[in-house]
TORMAR-788699 format. One record per residue (C-alpha): x, y, z. Coordinates in steps of 0.1 Angstrom, whole numbers, plus 2048, in hexadecimal, padded with zeros to 3 digits. Example, Ala and Ser with C-alpha at 12.3 -4.5 7.8 and 13.67 -1.06 7.14 Angstrom:
<nodes>
<east 87B; north 7D3; up 84E>
<east 889; north 7F5; up 847>
</nodes>
This chain:
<nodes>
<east C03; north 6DC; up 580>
<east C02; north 6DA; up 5A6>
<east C22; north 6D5; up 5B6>
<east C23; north 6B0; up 5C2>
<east C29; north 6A6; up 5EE>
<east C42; north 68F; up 5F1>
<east C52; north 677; up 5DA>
<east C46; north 650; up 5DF>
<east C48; north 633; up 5CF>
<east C2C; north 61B; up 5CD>
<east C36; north 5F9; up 5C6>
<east C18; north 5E0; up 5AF>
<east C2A; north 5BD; up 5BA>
<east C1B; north 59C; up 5C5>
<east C3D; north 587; up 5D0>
<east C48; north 591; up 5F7>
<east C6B; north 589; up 5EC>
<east C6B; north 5A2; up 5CF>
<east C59; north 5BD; up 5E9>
<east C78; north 5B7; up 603>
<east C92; north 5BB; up 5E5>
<east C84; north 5DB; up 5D9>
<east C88; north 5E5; up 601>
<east CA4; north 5DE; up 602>
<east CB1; north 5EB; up 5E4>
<east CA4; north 609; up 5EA>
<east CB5; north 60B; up 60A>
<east CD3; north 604; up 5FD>
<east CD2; north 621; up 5E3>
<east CC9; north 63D; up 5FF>
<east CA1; north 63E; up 5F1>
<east C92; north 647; up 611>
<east C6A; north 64F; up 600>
<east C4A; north 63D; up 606>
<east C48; north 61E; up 5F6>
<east C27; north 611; up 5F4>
<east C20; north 5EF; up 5EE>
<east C01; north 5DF; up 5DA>
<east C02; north 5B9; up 5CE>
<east BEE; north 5BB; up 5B0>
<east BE4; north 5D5; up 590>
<east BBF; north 5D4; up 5A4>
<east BC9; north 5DD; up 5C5>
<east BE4; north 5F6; up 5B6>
<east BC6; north 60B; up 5A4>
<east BAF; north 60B; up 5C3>
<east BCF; north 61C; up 5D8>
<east BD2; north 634; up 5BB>
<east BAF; north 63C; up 5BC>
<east BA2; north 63A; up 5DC>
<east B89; north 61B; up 5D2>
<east B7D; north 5FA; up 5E1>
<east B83; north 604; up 603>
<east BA9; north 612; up 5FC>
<east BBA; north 62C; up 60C>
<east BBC; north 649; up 5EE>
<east BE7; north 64B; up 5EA>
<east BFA; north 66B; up 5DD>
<east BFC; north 666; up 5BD>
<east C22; north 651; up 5BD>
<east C43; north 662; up 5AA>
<east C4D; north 640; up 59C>
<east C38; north 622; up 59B>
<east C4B; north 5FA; up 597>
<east C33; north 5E4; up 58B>
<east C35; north 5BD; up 587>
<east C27; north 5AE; up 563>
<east C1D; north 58D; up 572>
<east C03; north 593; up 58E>
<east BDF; north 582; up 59B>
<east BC4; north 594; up 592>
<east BCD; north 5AD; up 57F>
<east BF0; north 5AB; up 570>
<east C07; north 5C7; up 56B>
<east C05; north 5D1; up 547>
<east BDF; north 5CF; up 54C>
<east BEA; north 5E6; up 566>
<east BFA; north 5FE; up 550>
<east BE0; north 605; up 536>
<east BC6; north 60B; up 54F>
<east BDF; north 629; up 55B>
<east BE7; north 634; up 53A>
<east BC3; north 639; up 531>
<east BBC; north 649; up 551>
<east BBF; north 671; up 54A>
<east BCD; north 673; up 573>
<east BE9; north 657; up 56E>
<east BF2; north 655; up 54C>
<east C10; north 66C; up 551>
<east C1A; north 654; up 56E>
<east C3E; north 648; up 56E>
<east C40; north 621; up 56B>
<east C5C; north 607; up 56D>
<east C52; north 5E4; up 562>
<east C62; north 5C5; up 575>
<east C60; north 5A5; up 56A>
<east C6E; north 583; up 569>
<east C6A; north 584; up 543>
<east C80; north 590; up 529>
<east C64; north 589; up 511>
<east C67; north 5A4; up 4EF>
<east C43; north 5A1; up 4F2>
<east C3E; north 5AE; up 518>
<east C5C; north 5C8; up 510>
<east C4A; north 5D8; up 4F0>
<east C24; north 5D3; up 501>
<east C3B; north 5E8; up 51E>
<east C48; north 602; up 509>
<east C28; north 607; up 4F1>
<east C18; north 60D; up 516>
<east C37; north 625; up 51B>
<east C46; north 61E; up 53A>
<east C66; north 632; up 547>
<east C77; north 610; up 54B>
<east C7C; north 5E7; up 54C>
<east C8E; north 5D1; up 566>
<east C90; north 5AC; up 564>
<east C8F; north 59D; up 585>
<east C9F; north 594; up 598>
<east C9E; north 5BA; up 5A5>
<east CBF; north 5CC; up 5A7>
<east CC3; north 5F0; up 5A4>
<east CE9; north 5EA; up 599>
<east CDE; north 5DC; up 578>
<east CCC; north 5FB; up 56E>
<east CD6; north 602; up 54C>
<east CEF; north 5E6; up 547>
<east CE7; north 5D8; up 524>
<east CC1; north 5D0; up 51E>
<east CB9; north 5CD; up 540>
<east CA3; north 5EF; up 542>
<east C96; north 60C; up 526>
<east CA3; north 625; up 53A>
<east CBC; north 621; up 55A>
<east CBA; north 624; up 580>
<east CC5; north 64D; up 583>
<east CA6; north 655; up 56F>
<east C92; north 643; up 58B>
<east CA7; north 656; up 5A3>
<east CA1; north 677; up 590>
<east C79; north 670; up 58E>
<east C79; north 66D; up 5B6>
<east C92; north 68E; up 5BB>
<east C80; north 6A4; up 5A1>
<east C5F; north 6A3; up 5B9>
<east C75; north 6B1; up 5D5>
<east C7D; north 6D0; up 5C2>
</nodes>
């Protein structure tokens, strides 16, 4: 396995507001990485790729991807990665505005590292049923590619 450049985030979410709360989460936590920013599944695969006229990105630490996106939404998203032998070991946290069993277990059959209901706050990590697995993991995934 080659060793990976510098941790970065890339961030699959169509709603300005939710971009400028991850921001500023972020910032608020000390998570001074990359964060770069697609607004839908489509766009997010041609980054990853290099496709359609894309700049090719590194290939992200942690990825935060919306469920309910235009043209291609993120769960739609997520399989594509998983059954792409480059990303299907990528690290993905679902948001979403829906606590909806059926989104969580389409999300965890799809296995993603963890679930946040929106509205975004990094606080809530691991309080109740708010995620699968809390905020230090998603810490730990960006640290672990600066060793």
């Amino acid at each position: 396995m080659s060793a990976d450049p510098t941790p970065s985030i890339l961030l699959v979410e169509d709603d300005q507001l939710d971009i400028m709360n991850v921001q500023r989460e972020l910032r608020k936590h000390n998570v001074a990485v990359p964060l770069h920013i697609a607004r839908n599944g489509r766009e997010a695969l041609n980054m990853l790729r290099g496709e359609s006229g894309e700049s090719r990105i590194e290939k992200p630490s942690v990825v935060i991807l919306d469920i309910n996106m235009p043209r291609m939404n993120g769960l739609e998203m997520l399989q594509e990665l998983r059954s792409d032998p480059e990303f299907v070991g990528l690290n993905v946290f679902i948001t979403t505005t829906s606590d909806l069993e059926t989104d969580r277990l389409k999300a965890q059959n799809l296995a993603v590292s963890g679930y946040i209901i929106k509205p975004l706050s990094f606080d809530k990590f691991g309080e109740g049923a708010t995620t699968i697995d809390g905020f230090s993991l998603f810490l730990d995934l960006l640290r672990l590619k600066d060793q």
